[in-house]
N, C-alpha and C positions, 0 to 999 in steps of 0.2 A: 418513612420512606427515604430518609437520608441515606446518599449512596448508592440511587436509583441505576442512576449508569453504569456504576461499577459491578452489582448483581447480577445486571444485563446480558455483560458483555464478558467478552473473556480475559480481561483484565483481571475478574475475579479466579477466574483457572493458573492464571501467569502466577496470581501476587506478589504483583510490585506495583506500584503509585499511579490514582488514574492523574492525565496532566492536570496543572491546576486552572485550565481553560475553563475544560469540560465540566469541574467543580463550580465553579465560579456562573459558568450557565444553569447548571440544573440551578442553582441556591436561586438563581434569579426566578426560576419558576416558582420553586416552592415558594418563596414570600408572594409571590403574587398569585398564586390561585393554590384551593383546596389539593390535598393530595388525590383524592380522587380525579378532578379535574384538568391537573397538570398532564395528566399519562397521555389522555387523549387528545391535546394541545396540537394543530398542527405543525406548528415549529417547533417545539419538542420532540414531535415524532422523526423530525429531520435531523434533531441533533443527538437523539438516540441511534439513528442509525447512523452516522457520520462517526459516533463514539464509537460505536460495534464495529465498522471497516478497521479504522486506524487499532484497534485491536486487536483484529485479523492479521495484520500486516506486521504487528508485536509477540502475535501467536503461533507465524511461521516460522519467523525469524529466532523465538528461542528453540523451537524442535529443528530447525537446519545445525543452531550453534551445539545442541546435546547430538544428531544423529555423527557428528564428525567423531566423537569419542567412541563413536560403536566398536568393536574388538576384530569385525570383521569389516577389513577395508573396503572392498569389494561391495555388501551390502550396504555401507556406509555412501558410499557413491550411488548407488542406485537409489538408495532411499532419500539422498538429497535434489537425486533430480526432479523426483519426484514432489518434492517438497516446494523447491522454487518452482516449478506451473500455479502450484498454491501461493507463493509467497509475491509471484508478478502477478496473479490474476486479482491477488487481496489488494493489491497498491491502484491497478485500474479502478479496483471497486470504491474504493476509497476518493479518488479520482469527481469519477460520477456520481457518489452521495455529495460531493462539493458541488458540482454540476446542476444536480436535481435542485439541492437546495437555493442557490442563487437564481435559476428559473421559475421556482415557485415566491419566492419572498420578492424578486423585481423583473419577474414577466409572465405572473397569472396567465394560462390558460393561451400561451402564444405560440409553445414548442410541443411537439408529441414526445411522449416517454421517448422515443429511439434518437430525440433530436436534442435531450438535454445534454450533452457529451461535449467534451470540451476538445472531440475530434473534429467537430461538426465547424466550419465556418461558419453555416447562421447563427447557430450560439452566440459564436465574438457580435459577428454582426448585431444580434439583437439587444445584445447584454451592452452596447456599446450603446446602442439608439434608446437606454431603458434608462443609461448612468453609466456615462463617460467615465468618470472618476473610478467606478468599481472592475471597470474593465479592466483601465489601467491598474489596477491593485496586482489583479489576479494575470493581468498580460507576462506577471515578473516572474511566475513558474509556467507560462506555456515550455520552458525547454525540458524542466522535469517532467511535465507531463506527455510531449512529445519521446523522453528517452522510455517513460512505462508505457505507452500504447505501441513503441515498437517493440519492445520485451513481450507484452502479453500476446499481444496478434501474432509474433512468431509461438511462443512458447505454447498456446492454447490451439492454435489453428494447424500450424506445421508442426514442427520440433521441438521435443523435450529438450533443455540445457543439456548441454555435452559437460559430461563431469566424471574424471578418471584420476587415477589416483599415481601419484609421483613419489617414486622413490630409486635411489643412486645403485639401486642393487635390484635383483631379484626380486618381486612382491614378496613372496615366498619363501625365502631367507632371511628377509628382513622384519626387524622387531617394527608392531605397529606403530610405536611412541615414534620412529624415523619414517613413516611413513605419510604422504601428503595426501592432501583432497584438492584437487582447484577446477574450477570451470572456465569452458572457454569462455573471452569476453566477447563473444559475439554471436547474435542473434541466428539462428538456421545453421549454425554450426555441425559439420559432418565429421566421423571421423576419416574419410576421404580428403577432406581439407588438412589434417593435421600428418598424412600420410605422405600426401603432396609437396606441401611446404610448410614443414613444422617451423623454419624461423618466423615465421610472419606469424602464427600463432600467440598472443596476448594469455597469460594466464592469468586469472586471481582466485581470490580463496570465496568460495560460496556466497559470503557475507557481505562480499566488495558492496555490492548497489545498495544493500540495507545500509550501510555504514556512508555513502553516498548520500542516500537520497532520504534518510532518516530526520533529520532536522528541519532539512525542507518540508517534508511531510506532517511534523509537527506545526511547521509556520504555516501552512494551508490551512488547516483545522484550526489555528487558532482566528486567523484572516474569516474564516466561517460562522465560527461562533461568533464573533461580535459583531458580524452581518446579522445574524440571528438575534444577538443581544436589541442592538438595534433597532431595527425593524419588528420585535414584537413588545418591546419595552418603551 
């Protein structure tokens, strides 16, 4: 069963390296219980799924960075916006499997499924009145986590990302290799906004937030698992 997670999850679709967090937790399982027994572990099942988001969120992010080479510029924009709904709605989820998980390991039975979310103010509250010290761990990404639940709640609820394509000439004259992709940096983005007043418009390239918020993301999960390690070792 070496490799559990990796099989799991789409880290094995990407292939490229799962973190050595995630290694390092399953090994812990497997020495301590059968393989059969491991699978059904309730903190296993928490760190299986916290492995599968953060994969989701390494699974969007290489099809945004392949659709920008597409030959048709036009459909390359469209299919990237499409791509970020997926690639902000993966980082929420990811989010909330960190969420679920620290509610089940140090607040059994205290929060309803809609109330583990680290949007939620009794969360903090509670997670505060359960272990001070763990609150404060995790208080040190409430901003990342605040910058993805305002990305996903626009992106999922209102407005797909606004993402058009930039070039000094004519689309249409111009070779694709000079041809740009960038999105606006801002949430509920219309193209009535960039109509209005295009200097006030912010542009970056697709990948700005993943290249942002990426490493943060790893340091969540890793803060996760050895809550998990923790608490079931």
């Amino acid at each position: 069963m070496k490799g559990y997670l990796y099989n799991r999850t789409a880290y094995c679709l990407l292939g490229v390296t799962i973190p050595q967090f995630f290694v390092e937790t399953e090994d812990c399982f497997q020495k301590r219980f059968t393989e059969g027994r491991f699978l059904t572990h309730p903190t296993f099942t928490l760190t299986e799924n916290l492995c599968r988001r953060m994969a989701d969120v390494e699974f969007y992010a290489s099809y945004i960075y392949e659709e920008r080479k597409r030959a048709d510029a036009y459909g390359a924009a469209a299919g990237i916006g499409t791509l970020l709904v997926g690639y902000f709605s993966a980082c929420k989820s990811l989010l909330d499997a960190g969420a679920i998980t620290l509610a089940k390991i140090y607040m059994p039975g205290q929060l309803s499924n809609k109330q583990m979310d680290f949007a939620k103010r009794l969360f903090w509250t509670r997670i505060n009145q359960a272990n001070t010290k763990v609150c404060k761990r995790y208080l040190s990404f409430k901003g990342l986590s605040d910058d993805i639940i305002e990305w996903r709640d626009a992106t999922v609820h209102r407005l797909t990302p606004l993402v058009v394509i930039h070039s000094s000439t004519a689309p249409d004259k111009t070779p694709r290799n000079k041809i740009e992709i960038k999105m606006v940096a801002q949430p509920d983005a219309e193209i009535k906004d960039i109509v209005k007043a295009p200097k006030n418009i912010k542009w970056v390239e697709p990948l700005h937030f993943h290249k942002k918020w990426h490493s943060q993301l790893l340091s969540f999960c890793e803060e996760v698992c050895s809550d998990i390690r923790e608490q079931t070792f």
